[in-house]
DRENPAKOL-533579 format. One record per residue (C-alpha): x, y, z; residue number from 1. Coordinates in steps of 0.001 Angstrom, whole numbers, plus 500000, padded with zeros to 6 digits. Example, Ala and Ser with C-alpha at 12.3 -4.5 7.8 and 13.67 -1.06 7.14 Angstrom:
# residues 2
- 512300:495500:507800:1;
- 513670:498940:507140:2;
END
This chain:
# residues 191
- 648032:795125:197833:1;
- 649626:794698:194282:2;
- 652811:796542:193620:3;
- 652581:799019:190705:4;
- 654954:796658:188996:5;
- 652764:794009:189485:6;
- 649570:795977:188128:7;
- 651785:796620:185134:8;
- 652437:793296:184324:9;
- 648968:791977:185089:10;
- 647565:795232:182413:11;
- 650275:794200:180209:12;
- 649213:790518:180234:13;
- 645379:791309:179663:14;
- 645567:793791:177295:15;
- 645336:791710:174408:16;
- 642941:789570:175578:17;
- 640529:792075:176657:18;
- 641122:793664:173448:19;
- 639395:790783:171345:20;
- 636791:790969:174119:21;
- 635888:793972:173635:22;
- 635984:793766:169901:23;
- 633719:790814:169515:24;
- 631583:792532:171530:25;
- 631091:795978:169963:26;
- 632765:795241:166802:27;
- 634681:798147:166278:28;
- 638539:798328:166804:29;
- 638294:801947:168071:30;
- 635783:801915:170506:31;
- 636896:798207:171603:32;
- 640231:800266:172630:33;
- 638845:802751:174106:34;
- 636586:800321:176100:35;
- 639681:798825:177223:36;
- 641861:801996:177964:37;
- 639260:803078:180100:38;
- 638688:799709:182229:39;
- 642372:799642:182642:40;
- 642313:803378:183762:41;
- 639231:802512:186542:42;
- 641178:799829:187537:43;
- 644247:801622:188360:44;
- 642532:804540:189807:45;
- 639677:803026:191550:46;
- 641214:799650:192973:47;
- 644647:800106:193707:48;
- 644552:798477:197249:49;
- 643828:795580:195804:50;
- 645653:792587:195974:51;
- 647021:790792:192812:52;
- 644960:787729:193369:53;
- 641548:789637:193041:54;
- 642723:791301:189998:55;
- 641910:788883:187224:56;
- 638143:788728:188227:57;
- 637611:792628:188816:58;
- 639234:793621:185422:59;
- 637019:791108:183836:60;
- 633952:792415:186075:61;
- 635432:796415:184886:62;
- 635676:795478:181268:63;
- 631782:793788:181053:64;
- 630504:797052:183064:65;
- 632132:799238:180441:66;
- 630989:797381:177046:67;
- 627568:797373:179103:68;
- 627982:800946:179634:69;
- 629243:801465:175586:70;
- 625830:799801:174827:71;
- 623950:801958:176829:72;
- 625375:805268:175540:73;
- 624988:803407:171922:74;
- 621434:803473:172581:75;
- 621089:806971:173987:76;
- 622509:808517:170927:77;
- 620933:806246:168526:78;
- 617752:807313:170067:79;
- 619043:810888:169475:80;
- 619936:810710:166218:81;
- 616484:808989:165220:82;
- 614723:812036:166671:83;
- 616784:814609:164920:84;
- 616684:812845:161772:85;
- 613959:814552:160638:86;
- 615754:817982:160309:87;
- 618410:816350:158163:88;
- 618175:816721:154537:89;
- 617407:813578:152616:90;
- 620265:811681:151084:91;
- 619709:812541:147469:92;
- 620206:815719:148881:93;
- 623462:815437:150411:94;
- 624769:812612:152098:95;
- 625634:812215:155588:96;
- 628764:809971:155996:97;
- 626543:807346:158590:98;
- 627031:804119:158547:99;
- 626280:801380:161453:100;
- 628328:798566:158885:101;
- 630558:796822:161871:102;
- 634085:796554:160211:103;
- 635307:792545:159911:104;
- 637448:791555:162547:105;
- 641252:791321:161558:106;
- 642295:787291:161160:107;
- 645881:787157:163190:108;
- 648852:785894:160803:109;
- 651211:783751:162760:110;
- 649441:780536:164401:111;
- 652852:778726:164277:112;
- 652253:777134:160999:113;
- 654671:778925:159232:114;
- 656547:776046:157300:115;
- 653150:774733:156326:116;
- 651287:777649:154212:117;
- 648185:775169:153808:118;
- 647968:774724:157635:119;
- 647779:778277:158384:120;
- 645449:779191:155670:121;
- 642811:776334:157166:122;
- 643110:777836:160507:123;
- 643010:781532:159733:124;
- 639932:780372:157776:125;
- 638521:778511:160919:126;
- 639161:781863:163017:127;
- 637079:784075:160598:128;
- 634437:781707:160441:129;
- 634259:781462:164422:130;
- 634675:785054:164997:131;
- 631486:785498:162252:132;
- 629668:782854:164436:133;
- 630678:784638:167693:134;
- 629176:787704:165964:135;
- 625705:786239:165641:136;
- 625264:785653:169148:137;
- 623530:787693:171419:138;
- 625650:789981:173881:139;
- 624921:787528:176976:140;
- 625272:784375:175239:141;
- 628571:785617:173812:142;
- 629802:787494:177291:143;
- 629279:783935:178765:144;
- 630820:782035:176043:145;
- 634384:784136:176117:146;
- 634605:784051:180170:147;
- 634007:780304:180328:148;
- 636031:778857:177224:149;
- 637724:782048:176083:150;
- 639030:783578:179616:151;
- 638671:779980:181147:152;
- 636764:781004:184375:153;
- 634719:778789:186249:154;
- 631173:779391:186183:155;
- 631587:780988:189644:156;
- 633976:783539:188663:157;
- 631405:784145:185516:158;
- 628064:784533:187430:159;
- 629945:787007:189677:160;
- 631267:788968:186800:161;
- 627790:789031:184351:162;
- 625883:789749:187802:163;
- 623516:786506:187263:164;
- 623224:782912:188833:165;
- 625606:780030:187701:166;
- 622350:778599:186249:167;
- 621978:781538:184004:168;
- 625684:781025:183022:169;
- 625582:777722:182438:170;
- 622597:778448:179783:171;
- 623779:781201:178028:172;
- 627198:778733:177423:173;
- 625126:775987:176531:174;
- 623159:778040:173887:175;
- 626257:779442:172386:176;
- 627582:776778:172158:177;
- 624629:774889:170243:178;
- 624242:777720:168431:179;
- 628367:778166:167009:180;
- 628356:774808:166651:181;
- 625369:774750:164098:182;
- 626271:777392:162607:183;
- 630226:775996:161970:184;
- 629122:772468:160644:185;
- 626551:774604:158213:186;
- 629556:775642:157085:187;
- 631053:772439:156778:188;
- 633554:772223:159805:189;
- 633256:769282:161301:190;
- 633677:768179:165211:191;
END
């Protein structure tokens, strides 16, 4: 059973992490928080007998369940809001505010390049053009792709998390990875 000292550390050392997650996955900072807030919250409330070993692999399995779960509800009220449509005015009539634009993902600043400007700028540029790639992907090949070379889980730990066989894991990262790839040297980054 993990301390509560222990859980704090372990939250405090995945928060980031699952934060990016969770924002390449919905694209969108606030609900990619909120995603994470509240897998940290069933974590603590639901699993606190744990032990600190099986920690790292039911987070990850909390945090898939709840974008899964963000996708779902994503669905239910798009489904909503197509029905009700109708009874909106139309928008030379007044417009609604809607938008389903995902915002860009921020590019972090300090890679440790700092005393070479031209460094930096090359990787910050590599990072936006992977996270774009990354974006392209579908959910699956993408969840798979982050666990394995991202979260660096076996494909084990990854089949048990996305609820599928290693097989399945092992083509979803071999897709992504054909596919990223492609798509990087299309734009002219080479291996």
């Amino acid at each position: 059973m993990a301390t509560q000292q222990e859980l704090s550390d372990f939250l405090s050392e995945v928060e980031l992490r699952a934060y990016k997650q969770a924002l390449f996955a919905v694209q969108d900072e606030h609900a990619a928080l909120d995603i994470v807030q509240d897998s940290m919250m069933k974590l603590v409330e639901k699993y606190p007998h744990k032990s600190l070993t099986e920690l790292p692999l039911l987070f990850q399995r909390i945090l898939q369940n709840t974008i899964r779960d963000f996708y779902r509800r994503q669905k239910s009220r798009s489904l909503w809001v197509t029905l009700f449509s109708s009874f909106m005015p139309d928008s030379n009539e007044k417009e609604t505010g809607y938008s389903d634009i995902p915002e860009s993902l921020p590019v972090a600043q300090d890679f440790g390049y700092k005393n070479n400007p031209g460094t930096a700028a090359e990787q910050s540029e590599l990072i936006e053009l992977i996270s774009k790639a990354l974006e392209t992907l579908p959910p699956r090949q993408r969840e798979a792709f982050l666990l394995r070379y991202w979260e660096e889980m076996d494909v084990a730990e990854t089949a048990k998390i996305m609820d599928c066989s290693e097989g399945s894991v092992k083509t979803h990262c071999s897709r992504a990875a054909h596919t990223l790839a492609a798509l990087l040297e299309s734009k002219g980054v080479k291996r």
